[in-house]
N, C-alpha and C positions, 0 to 999 in steps of 0.2 A: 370887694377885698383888694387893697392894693398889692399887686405884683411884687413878687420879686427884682431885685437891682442888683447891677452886677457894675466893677469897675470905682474909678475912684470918685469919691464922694462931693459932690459938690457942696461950699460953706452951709452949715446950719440942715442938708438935707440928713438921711438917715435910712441905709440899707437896710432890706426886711428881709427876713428867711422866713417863709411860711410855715406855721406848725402841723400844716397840713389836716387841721379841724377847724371848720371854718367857724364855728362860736366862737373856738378861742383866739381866733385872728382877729374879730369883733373885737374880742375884749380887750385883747394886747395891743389893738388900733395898726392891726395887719399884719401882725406876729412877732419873731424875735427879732433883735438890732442885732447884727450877723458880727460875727467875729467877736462874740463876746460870751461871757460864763456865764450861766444862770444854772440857778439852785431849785430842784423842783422836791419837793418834801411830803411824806406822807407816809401814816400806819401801812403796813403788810394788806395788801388787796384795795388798797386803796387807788391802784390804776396806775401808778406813775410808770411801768412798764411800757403797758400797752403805749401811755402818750407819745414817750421816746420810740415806738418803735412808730407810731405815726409820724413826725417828724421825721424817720430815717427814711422810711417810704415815701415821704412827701419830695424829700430830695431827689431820691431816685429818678421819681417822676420828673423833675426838672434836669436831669442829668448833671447831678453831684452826686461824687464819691461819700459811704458812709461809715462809720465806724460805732461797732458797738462793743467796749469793752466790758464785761463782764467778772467778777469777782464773786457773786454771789449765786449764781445759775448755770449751769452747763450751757454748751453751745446749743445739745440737743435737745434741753429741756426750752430753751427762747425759741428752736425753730418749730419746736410742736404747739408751744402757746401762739407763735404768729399764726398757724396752720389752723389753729382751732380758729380762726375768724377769720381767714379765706384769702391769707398774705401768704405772700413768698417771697423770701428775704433774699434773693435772688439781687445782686447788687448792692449788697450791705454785707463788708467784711467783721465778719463776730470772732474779735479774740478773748479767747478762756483763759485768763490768769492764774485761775485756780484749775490747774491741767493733772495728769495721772503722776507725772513725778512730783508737783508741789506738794501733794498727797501722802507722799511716802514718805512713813515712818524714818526711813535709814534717811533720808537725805537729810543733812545735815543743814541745808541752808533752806526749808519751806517757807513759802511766801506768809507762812499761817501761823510760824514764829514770831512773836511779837520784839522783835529784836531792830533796832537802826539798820544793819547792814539788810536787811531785809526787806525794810520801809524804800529804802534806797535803788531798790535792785529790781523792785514793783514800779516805783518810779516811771524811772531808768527806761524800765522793756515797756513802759507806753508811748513814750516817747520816742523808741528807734520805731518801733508800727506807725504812730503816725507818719513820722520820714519817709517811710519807704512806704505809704501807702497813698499821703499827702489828701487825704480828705477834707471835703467843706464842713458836713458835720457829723460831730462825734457825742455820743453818749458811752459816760462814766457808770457803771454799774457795781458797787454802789460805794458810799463813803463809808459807812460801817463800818465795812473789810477794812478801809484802809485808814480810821481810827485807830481799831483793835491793835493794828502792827503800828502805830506811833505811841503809842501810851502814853508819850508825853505831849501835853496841848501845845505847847511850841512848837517843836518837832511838824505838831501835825497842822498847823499853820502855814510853818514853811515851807512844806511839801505842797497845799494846795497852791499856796502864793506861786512857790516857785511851775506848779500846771499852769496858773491862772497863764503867768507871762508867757509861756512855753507856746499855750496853745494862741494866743493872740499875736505872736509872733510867725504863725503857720496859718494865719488867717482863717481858725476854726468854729463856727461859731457851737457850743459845749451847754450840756446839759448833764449836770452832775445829780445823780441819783439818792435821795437819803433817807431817812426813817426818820419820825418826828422827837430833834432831838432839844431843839430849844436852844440851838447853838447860835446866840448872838453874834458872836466871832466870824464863824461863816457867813452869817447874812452879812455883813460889810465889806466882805471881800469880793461875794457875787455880785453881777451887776443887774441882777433881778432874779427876786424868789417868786416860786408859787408854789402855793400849799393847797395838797388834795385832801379831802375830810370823809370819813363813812360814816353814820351815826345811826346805828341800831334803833330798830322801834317797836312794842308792843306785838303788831299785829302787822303785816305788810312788808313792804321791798326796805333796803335800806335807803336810806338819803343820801345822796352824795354830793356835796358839793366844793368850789374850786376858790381859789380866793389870791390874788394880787396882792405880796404883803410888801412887795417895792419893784421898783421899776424907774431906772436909772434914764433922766432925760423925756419921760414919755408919760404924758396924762393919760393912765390908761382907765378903763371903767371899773370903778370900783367896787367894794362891798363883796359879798358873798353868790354865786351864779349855781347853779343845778347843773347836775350834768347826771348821765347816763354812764354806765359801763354795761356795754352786751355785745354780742356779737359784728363783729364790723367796727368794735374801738371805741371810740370817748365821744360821747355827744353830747357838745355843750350848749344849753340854754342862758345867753346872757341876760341879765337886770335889766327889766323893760323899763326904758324911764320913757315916758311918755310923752314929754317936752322935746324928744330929738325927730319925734313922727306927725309934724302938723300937716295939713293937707287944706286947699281952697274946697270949698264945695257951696252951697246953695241948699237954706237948711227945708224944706218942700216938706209939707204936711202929708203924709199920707194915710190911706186909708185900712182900715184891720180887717176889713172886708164886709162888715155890722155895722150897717149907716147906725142904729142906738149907738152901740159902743163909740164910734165916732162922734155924736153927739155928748156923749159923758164926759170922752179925752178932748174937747173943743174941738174939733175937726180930724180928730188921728193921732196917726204915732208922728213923728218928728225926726226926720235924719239927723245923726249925731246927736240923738239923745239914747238914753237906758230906762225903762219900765220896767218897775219890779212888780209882779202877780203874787200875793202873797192872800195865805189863809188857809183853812185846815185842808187834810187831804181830805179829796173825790169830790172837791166843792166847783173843779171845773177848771183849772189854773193850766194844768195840760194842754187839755181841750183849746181853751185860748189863744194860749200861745201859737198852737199851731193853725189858727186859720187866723193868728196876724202874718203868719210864715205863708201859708198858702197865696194869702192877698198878695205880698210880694211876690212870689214866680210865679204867679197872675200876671205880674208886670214887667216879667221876662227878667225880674233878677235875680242873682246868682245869691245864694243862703247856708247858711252850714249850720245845724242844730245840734249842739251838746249834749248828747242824754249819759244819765251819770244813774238815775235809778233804771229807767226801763229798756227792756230789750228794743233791739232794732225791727226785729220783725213782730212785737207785738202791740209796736205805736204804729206801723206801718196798716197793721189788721185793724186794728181800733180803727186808726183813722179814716181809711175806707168804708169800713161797717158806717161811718159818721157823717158819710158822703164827703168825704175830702180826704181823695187819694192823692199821697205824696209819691208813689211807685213811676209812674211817668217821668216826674221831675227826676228822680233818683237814678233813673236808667239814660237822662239824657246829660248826666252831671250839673246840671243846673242845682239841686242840690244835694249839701254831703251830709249825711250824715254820722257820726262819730259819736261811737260806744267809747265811754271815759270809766276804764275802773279807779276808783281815787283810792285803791290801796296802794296801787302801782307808779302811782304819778305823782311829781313834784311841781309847785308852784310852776315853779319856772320854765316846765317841761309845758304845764296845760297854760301862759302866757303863750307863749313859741308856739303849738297848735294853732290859738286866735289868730297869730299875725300870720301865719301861713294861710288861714283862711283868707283874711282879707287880701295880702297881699300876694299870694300865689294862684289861689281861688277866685278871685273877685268877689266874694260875699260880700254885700251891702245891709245884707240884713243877719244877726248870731243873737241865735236862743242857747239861752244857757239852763239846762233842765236837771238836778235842781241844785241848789245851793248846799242843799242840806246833808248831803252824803260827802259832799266835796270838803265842808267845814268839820264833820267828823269824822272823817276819817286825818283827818291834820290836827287833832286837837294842839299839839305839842308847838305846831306854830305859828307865836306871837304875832307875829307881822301877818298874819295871812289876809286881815281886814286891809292894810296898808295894800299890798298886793293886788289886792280888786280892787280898789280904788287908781292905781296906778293902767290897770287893765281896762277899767271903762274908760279912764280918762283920753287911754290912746284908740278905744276905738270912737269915741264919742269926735276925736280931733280929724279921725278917719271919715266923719260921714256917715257911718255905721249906723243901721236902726238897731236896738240891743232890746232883747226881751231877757229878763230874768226871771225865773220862778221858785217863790222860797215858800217852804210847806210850813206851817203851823199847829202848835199843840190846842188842843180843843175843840171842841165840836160848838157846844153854848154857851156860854158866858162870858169866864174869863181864857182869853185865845195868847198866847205867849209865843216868841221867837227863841231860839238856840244865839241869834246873833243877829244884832241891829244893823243892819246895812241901809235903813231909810235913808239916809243923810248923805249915801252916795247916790240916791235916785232919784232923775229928771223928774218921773212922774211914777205914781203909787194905786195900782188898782188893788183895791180889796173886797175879799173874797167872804160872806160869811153865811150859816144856815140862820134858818127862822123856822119857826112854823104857823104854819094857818091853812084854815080849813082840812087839821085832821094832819096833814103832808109835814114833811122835813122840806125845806125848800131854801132856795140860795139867794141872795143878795146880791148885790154888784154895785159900787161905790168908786167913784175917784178922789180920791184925800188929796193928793196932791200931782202938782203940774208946773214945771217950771218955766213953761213956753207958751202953754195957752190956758186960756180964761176957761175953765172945763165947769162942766154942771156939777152941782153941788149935790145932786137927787141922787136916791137908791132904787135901782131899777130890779127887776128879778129875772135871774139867768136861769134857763132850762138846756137841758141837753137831749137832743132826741135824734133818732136815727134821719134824721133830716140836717142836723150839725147843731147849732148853738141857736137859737131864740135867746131875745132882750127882750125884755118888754114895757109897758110904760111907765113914768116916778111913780113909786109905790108912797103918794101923796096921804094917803087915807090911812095911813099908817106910823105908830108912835112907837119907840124903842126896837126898831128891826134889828138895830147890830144889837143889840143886847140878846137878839135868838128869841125874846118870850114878846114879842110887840100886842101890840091895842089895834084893833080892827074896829075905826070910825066912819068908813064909805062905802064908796061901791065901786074900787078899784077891781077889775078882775082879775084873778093869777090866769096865768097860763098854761094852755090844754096841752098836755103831752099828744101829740098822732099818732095813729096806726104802728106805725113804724120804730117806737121809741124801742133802741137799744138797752137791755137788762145791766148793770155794773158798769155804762158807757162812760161815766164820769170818772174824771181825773183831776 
């Protein structure tokens, strides 16, 4: 994040005041151009408080005076909102506009009289506080108020124009507060808006997100960005573009830990590629995934695993019971694992997790488990395909081994997906039952590979309290993905041991 600048500007450079949330310094391309207005807009609870009052504290921190003028909130009512999330305004001077005598009935001239001499005299007394207090930055709270006393659009025109120059003339850099009012007027006067959004939804947390509707002088990142509001202020998730995170790497065949399965995928998984396991549930997709995870911190690398349907401690139990205990790993941070509720989380929010894995983490290898809780519980958004495409593509540019797992409707016949993601994956293990000799029994196929020459045969996968058995092409055998096949050889299936776990499959 670039720094803060202070001093006179050299041609063509361009002073930054931190907003003191570092996505949206990301996204502003290292925050606001200092000594200028900007317009921050949005519904009631849509955040724009808290943001200003990160910005004031971010000041603080760097030792600048602040100011928060308020119109619309008591002094006491901002210091217990800052208080509810573990600030103390301590160095930021809060003046109430709207004080116990503007209030009163008898007086004769209240700031809350929609009257000129009124508008004037609000003005006015923001202006001698700034003078006498001479701060770097200042938050307006809010325009509303001080619409309602211009009544007339001109009037209230000239009154921000004439703050605009006021404060750029006291080298303030201003954040005026506003409701969404669709005031074209205002946006050309500011030298950059941004608009906070909340969007309601069926079942789960609201959506919030932030958006650059201009930005004077500065390519800033565009589109639409996620963000949080919770305790501790605004956490911004910016638009993963994928093309700004390339990385050299050396793309090294590796193994899943199953010399067959290795033999199917032409010699392994592939760094900087994605594998999707796909096919109905308990047919083993779990299972899989996790002793390609294993093989890696075999090989001392760092992992982070997604789980989106099952608990943490009942893949941990499972996988032990399977002889392949992840708890070791787990306890030496080598790998993380991460319980995802996807009623609670935004695109952009579980983007921002991967990159922390890899780039904070070191994960070279991310299981993503499963697709299918995470797609519906988002039905409502269109882009969410676009999104994971953009998300493999930066880890795939990372080096990243990417295991995905998407569950399937059907048992035999005809087997359907909620959502085609094939055409984002390197390579396609599918999953499907059969029967013979009396048993329900699983399949194992590689349909597709985009980096090696993989076998074309369908092997038979078993699960036993010994881990995962492959076993050899089920050659002797005619219509197996169909689930009802021809049994013309003497191919053998495979003997479950002593040891096979009861409901072990996933």
């Amino acid at each position: 994040m670039p720094a803060d600048t202070s001093g006179p500007a050299a041609p063509g450079s361009r002073l930054i005041a931190s907003t003191g949330i570092p996505g949206l310094d990301d996204i502003l391309i290292g925050g606001f151009t200092r000594e200028r207005l900007f317009l921050v807009e949005g519904t009631p609870g849509a955040g724009k408080t808290t943001l200003s009052l990160q910005f004031l504290l971010e000041g603080v921190v760097r030792g600048e005076k602040g100011l928060y003028v308020t119109l619309s909130e008591s002094a006491d009512e901002l210091r217990a909102g800052a208080a509810s999330h573990g600030w103390s305004l301590d160095g930021i001077e809060v003046y109430e506009l709207v004080s116990e005598l503007g209030l009163d009935p008898d007086s004769e001239q209240s700031i809350l009289h929609p009257s000129e001499v009124e508008l004037g005299e609000t003005v006015r007394e923001v202006m001698e506080r700034v003078d006498a207090l001479k701060p770097a930055r200042v938050v307006f709270d809010s325009l509303s108020e001080l619409r309602l006393l211009a009544q007339n659009p001109l009037r209230y025109r000239r009154q921000i124009l004439a703050l605009k120059q006021f404060f750029a003339s006291r080298r303030c850099t201003v954040l005026m507060l506003d409701d969404n009012t669709a005031d074209v007027q205002l946006h050309s006067i500011a030298h950059g808006v941004l608009v906070l959004e909340q969007m309601e939804r069926e079942f789960g947390s609201e959506r919030r997100r932030i958006r650059v509707v201009k930005m004077r002088g500065v390519k800033v990142r565009g589109g639409l960005h996620d963000f949080a509001l919770g305790t501790g202020g605004l956490t911004v998730f910016p638009r993963l573009i994928a093309a700004e995170h390339g990385a050299n790497f050396d793309p090294v065949t590796t193994s899943t830990g199953l010399p067959e399965l290795d033999l199917l995928l032409g010699g392994g998984l592939v760094q900087g590629t994605n594998t999707l396991l796909m096919g109905p549930s308990g047919a083993g997709k779990t299972t899989t995934a996790v002793r390609c995870l294993l093989a890696a911190l075999e090989r001392s690398e760092h992992a982070t695993y997604f789980l989106f349907d099952e608990g943490k401690a009942t893949l941990l139990a499972r996988s032990a019971l399977l002889g392949m205990d992840l708890r070791p790993y787990v306890k030496t941070g080598a790998l993380n694992l991460m319980q995802i509720d996807p009623a609670e989380i935004s695109p952009g929010e579980f983007a921002c997790r991967a990159r922390e894995a890899v780039e904070d983490h070191g994960s070279t290898f991310i299981a993503i488990d499963s697709l299918n809780a995470y797609v519906h519980a988002m039905p409502d958004e269109q882009y969410l395909v676009l999104q994971m495409h953009e998300l493999l593509s930066y880890l795939n540019q990372k080096g990243t081994t990417t295991v995905l797992v998407l569950g399937q409707h059907g048992v035999i016949g005809e087997i359907r997906s909620d959502v085609d993601l094939s055409y984002l994956s390197d390579g396609i293990v599918l999953f499907r039952y059969f029967e013979a000799e009396g048993a329900v029994r699983t399949a194992l196929s590689v349909v597709k590979s985009r980096v090696n020459a993989h076998e074309r045969t369908i092997r038979e996968l078993m699960i036993s309290g010994t881990g995962l058995q492959v076993g050899e092409a089920l050659t002797d055998f005619q219509g197996v993905l169909t689930g009802l096949p021809a049994y013309g050889g003497k191919v053998a299936m495979l003997k479950a041991d002593a040891a096979t776990t009861p409901g072990a499959s996933a």
